[in-house]
TIFIMI-599688 format. One line per field, with one value per atom (N, C-alpha, C): residue in one letter; z, y, x; atom name; residue number from 1. Coordinates in steps of 0.05 Angstrom, whole numbers, padded with zeros to 5 digits. Each point is the difference from the previous one (the first is absolute). Layout:
N
resn = [A,...]
w = [Z,...]
v = [Y,...]
u = [X,...]
name = [CA,...]
resi = [NUM,...]
% end
This chain:
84
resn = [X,X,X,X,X,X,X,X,X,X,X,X,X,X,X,X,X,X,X,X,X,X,X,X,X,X,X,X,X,X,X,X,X,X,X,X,X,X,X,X,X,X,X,X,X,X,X,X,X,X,X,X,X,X,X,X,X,X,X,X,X,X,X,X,X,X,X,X,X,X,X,X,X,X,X,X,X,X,X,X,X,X,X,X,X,X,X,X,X,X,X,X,X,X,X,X,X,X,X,X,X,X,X,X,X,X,X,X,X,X,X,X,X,X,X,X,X,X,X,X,X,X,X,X,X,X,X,X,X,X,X,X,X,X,X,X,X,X,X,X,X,X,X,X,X,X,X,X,X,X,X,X,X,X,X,X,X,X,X,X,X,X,X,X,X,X,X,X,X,X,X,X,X,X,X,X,X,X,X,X,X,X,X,X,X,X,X,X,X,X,X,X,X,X,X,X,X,X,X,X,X,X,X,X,X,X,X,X,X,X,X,X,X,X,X,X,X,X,X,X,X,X,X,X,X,X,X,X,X,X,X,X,X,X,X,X,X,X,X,X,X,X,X,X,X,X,X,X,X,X,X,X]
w = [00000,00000,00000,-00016,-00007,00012,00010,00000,-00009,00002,-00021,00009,-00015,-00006,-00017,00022,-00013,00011,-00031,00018,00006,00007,00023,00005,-00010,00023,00024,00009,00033,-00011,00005,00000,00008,00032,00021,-00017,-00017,-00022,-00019,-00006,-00020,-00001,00032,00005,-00002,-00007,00002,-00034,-00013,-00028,-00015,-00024,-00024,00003,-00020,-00013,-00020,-00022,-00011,00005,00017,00011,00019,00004,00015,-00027,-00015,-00033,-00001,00000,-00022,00027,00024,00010,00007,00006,-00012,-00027,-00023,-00029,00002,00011,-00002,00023,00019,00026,00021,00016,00017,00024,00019,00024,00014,00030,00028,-00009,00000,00003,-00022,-00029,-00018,-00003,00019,-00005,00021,00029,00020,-00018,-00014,-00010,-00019,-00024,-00020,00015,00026,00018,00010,00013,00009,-00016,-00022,-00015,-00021,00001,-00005,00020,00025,00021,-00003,00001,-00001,00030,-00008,00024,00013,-00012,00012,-00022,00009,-00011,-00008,-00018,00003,-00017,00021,-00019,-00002,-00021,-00006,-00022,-00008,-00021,00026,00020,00013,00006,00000,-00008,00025,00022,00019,00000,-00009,-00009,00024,00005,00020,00023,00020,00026,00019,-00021,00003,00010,00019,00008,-00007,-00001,-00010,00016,00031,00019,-00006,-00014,-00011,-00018,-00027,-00021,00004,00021,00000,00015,00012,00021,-00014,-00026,-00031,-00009,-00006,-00010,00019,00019,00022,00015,-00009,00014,-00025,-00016,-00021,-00014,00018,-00013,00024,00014,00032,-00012,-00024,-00001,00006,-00002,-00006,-00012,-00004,-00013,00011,-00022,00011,-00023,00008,-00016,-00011,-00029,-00006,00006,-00002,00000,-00017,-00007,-00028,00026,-00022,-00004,00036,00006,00009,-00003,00004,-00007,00010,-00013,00013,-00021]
v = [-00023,00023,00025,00015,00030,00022,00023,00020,00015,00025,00004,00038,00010,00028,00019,00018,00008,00031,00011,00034,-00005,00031,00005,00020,00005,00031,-00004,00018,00001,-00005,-00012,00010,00015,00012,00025,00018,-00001,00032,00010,-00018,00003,00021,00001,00021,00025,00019,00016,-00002,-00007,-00003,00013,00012,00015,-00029,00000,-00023,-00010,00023,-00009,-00015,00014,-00019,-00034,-00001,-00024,-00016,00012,-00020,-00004,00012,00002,-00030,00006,-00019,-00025,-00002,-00030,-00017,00029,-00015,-00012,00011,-00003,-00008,-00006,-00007,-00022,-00017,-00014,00012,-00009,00013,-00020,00011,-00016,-00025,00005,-00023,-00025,00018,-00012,-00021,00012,-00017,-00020,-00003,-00012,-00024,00011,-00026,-00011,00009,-00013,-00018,00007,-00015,-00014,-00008,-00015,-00022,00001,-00025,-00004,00020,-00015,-00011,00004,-00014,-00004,00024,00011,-00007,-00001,-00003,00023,00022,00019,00025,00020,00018,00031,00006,00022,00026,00026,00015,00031,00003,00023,00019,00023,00025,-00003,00010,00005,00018,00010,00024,00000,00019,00007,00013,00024,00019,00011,00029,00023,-00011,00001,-00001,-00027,-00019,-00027,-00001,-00009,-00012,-00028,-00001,-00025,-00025,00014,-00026,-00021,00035,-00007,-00017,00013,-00016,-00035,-00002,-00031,-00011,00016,-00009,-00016,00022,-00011,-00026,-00001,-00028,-00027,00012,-00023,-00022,00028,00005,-00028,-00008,-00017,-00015,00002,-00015,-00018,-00018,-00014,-00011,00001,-00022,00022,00002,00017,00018,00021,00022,00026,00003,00026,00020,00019,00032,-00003,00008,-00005,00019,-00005,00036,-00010,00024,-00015,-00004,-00015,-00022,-00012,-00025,-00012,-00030,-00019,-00023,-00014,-00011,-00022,-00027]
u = [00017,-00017,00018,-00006,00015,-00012,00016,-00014,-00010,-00017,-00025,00007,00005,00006,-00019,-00004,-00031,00008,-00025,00008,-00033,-00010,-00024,-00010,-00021,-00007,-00025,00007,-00020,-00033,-00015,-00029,-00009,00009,-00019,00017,00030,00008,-00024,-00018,-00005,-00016,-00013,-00020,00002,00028,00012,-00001,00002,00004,-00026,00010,-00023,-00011,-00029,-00009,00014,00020,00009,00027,00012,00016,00005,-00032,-00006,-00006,-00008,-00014,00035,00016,00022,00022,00004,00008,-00014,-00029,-00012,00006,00006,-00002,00039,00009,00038,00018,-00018,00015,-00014,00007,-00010,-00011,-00016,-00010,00003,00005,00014,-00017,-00025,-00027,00001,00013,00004,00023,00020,00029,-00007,-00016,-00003,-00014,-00023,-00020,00022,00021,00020,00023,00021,00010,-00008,-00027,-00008,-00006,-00008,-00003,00035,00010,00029,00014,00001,00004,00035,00008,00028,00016,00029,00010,00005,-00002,00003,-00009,-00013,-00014,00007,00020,00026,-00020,-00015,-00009,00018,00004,00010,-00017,00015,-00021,-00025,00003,-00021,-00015,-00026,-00013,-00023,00016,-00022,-00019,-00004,-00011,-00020,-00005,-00014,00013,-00010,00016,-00004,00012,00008,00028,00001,00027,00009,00028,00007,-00010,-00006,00000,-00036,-00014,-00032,-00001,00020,-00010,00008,00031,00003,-00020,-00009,-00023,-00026,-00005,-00015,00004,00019,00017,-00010,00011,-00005,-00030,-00020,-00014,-00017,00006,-00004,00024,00016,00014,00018,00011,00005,00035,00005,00030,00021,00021,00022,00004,-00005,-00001,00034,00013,00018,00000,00005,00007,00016,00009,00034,00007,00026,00025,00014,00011,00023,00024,00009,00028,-00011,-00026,-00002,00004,00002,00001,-00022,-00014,-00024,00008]
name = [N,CA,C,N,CA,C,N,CA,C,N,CA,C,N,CA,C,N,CA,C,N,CA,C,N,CA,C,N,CA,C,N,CA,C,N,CA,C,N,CA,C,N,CA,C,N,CA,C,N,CA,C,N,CA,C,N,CA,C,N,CA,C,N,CA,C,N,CA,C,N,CA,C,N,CA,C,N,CA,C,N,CA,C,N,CA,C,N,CA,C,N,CA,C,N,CA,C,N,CA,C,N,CA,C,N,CA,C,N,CA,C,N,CA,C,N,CA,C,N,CA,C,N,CA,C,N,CA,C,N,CA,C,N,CA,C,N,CA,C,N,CA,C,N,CA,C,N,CA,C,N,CA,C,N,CA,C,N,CA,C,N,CA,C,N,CA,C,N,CA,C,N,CA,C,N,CA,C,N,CA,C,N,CA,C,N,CA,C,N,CA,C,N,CA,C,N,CA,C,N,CA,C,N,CA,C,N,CA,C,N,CA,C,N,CA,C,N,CA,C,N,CA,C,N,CA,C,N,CA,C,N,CA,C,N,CA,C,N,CA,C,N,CA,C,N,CA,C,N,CA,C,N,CA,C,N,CA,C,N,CA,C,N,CA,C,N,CA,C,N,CA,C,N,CA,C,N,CA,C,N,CA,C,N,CA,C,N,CA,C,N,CA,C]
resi = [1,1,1,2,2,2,3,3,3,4,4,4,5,5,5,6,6,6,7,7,7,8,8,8,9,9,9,10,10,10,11,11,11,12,12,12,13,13,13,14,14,14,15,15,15,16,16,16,17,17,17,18,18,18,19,19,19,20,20,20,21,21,21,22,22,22,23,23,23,24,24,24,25,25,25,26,26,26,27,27,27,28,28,28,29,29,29,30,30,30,31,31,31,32,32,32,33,33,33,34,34,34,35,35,35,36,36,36,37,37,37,38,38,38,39,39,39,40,40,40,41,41,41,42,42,42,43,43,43,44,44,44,45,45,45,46,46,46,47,47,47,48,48,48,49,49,49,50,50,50,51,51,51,52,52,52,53,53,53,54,54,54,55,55,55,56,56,56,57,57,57,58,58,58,59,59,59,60,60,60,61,61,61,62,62,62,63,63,63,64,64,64,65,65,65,66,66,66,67,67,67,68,68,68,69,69,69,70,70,70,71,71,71,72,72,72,73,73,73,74,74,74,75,75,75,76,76,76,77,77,77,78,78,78,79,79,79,80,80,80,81,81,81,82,82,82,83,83,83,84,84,84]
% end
């Protein structure tokens, strides 16, 4: 089993967002909710998300909170030049 590298943006960002901008990152980007329901049925050894997009006054500790909150395996933030 491999790990699964995903970018992301917040769902509670989105609320802060034009309409057009919420059309424009549903049509081009994943959502916490979205990547939680796609990991879960890839059933990754570990869950590496980066390009991450919090957006209005989301904190990082919220949006992993997102992630989590649907999703229970391993999940970390990348940073560059990390190794997983």
């Amino acid at each position: 089993m491999r790990p699964l590298l995903h970018e992301v943006y917040s769902d509670a960002g989105q609320l802060s967002r034009t309409p057009e901008r919420q059309k424009y990152f549903r049509s081009f980007h994943t959502s916490s909710a979205e990547l939680a329901k796609e990991a879960t049925q890839a059933q990754p050894r570990l869950l590496v998300l980066y390009h991450e997009m919090y957006g209005g006054d989301v904190t990082y500790d919220q949006w992993l909170d997102e992630v989590k909150k649907h999703y229970s395996d391993k999940v970390v933030s990348a940073r560059d030049l990390d190794v997983y």
